[in-house]
C-alpha positions in Angstrom: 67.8 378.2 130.0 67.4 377.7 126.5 71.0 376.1 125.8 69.8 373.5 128.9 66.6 372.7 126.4 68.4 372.7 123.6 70.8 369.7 124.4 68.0 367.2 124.9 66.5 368.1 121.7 69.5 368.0 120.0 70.4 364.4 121.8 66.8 363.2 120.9 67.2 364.3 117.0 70.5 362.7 116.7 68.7 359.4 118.6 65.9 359.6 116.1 68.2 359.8 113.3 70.6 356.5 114.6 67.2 355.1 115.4 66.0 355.5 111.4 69.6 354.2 110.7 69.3 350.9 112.6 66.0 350.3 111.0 67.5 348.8 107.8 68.5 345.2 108.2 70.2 343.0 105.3 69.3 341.0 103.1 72.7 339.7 102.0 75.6 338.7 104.6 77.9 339.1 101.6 79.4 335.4 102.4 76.6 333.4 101.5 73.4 333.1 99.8 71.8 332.2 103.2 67.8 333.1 102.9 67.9 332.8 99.0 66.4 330.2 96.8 66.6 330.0 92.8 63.2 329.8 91.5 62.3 329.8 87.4 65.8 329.8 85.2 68.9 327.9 85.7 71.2 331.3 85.7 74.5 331.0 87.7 74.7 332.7 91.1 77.6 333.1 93.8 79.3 335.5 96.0 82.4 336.6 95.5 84.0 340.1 97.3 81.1 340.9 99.2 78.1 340.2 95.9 76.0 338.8 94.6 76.8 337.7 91.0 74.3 336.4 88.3 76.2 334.9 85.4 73.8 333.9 82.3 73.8 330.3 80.8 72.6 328.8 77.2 68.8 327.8 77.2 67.6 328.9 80.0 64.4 331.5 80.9 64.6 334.5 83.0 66.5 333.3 86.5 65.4 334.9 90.0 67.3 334.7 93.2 64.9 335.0 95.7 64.4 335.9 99.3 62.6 333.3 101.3 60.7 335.9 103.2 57.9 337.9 101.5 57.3 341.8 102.2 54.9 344.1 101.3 55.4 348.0 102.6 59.2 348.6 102.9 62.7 350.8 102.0 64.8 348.7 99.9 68.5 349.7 99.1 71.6 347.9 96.9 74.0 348.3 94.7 74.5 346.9 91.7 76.8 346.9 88.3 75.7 345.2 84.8 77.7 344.0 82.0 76.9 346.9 79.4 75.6 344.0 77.1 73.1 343.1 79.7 69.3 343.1 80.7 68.6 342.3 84.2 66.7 343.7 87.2 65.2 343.8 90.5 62.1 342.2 91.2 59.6 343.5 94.1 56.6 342.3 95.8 56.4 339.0 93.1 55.3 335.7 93.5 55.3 332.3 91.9 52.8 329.3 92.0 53.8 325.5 93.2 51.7 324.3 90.1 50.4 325.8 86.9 48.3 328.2 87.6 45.6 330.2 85.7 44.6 333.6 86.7 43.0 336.9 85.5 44.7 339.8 84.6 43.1 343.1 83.2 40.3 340.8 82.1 42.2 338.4 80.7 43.1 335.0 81.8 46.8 333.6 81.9 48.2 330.8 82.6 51.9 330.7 84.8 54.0 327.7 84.7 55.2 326.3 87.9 57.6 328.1 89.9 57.6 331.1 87.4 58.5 334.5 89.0 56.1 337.0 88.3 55.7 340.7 89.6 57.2 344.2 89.6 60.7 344.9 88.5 63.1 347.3 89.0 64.6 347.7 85.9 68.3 347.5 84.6 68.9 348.9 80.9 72.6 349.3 80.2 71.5 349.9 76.6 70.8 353.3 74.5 67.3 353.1 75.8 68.6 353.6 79.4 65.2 352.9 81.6 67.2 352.1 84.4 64.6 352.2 86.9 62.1 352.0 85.3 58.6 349.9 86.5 58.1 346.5 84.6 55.7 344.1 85.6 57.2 340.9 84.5 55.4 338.3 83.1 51.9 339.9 83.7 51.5 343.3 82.3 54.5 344.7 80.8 55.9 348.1 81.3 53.7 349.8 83.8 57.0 352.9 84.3 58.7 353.4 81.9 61.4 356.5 81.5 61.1 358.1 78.2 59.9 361.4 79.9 62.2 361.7 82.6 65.4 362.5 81.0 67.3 363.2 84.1 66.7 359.3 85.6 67.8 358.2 82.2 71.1 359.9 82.6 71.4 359.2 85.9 72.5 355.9 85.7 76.5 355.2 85.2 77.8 352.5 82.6 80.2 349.9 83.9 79.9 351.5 87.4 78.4 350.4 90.8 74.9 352.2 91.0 72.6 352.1 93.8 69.1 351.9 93.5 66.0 352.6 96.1 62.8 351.3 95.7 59.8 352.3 98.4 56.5 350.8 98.4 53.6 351.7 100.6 50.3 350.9 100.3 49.9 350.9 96.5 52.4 354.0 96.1 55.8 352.8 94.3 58.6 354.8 93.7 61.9 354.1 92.8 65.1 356.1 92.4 68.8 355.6 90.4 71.7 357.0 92.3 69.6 359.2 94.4 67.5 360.7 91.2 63.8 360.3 91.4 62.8 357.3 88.9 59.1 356.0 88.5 56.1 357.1 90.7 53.3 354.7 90.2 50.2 353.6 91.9 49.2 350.5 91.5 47.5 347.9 94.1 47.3 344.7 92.1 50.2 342.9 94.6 50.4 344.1 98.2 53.1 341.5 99.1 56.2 339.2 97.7 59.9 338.5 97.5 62.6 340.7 96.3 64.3 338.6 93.7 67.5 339.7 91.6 67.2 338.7 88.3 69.8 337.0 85.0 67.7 337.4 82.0 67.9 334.5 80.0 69.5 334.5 76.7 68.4 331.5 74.9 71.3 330.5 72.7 73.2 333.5 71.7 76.7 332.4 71.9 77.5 336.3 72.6 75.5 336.9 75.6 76.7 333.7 77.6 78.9 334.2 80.6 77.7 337.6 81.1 77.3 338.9 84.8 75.7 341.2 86.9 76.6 341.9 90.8 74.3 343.2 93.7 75.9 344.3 97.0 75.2 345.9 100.1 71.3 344.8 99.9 69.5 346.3 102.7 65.4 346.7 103.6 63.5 349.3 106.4 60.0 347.5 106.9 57.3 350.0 107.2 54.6 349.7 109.6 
């Protein structure tokens, strides 16, 4: 009797589990950069072996690849490996305006140029600092997560390697993780919705940091209801 009700229950977890599975969809064919769009900086982008690559130019802000499709409470998953000379990152639930724009922030006002990606970022930090990610809200507020007192996130991440990174937002809970290690835990309600963006941090006109890429692969997101 009991082995007869514990098949089902064993059929119905492993179900359940598949079901969890299927739930992620992605964002990335790795072909093409079909439901993307450029928005800010004039940063290189193309596919090549299944990623994404972001190559930085001369003169240029901050470049964002962007999903055309917004999102607010989801699971998002990638992989990702940075030139060790690099700063770059993931952006999440951001936004840009059509026009110049002037808004209030913390109780001051600011004005965003047209088409200018703002909005939380996952952060990428190859350097000595290592705040790999870390929370930053770019171009609004400035670090809102950073690492400094969670050693184990900080050593977490792997230089010149592929890493993966997890990012889940829901409601105004956000938490992120670097190759499986808890990251940031933040709540913060100030943007309930926008595009996942990957982002080539401009390098104005350092004849060092031109050509310098970053790759994102195996991009994946679980909308939660």
């Amino acid at each position: 009797m009991k082995l007869r009700l514990l098949l089902p229950l064993a059929l119905l977890s492993l179900l359940t589990s598949a079901s969890a599975q299927d739930a992620f969809v992605p964002l990335f064919d790795g072909k093409t950069l079909t439901g993307w769009e450029q928005h800010s900086g004039s940063a290189e982008y193309r596919v090549e072996n299944g990623a994404v690559v972001g190559k930085t130019v001369p003169n240029t802000g901050n470049s964002f690849l962007c999903t055309a499709k917004k999102y607010g409470d989801f699971i998002l998953e990638l992989e990702f490996k940075v030139d060790p000379s690099m700063n770059s990152g993931i952006q999440f639930r951001s936004n840009y305006y059509t026009k110049e724009t002037e808004v209030e922030i913390a109780g001051k006002k600011k004005k965003f140029p047209a088409d200018r990606v703002h909005g939380y970022q996952f952060e990428i930090d190859p350097s000595a600092r290592a705040y790999t990610g870390g929370i930053y809200d770019e171009g609004r507020r400035g670090w809102l997560f950073d690492l400094k007192n969670n050693e184990a996130a900080r050593k977490a991440f792997k230089q010149g390697e592929w890493n993966k990174a997890r990012i889940e937002c829901k409601g105004d809970s956000i938490k992120t993780f670097i190759n499986g290690v808890p990251a940031a835990d933040l709540k913060d309600d100030m943007t309930k919705e926008g595009v996942i963006a990957l982002q080539v941090h401009g390098v104005g006109k350092k004849t060092e940091a031109i050509g310098k890429e970053v790759m994102w692969r195996n991009i994946r997101i679980q909308e939660l209801k």
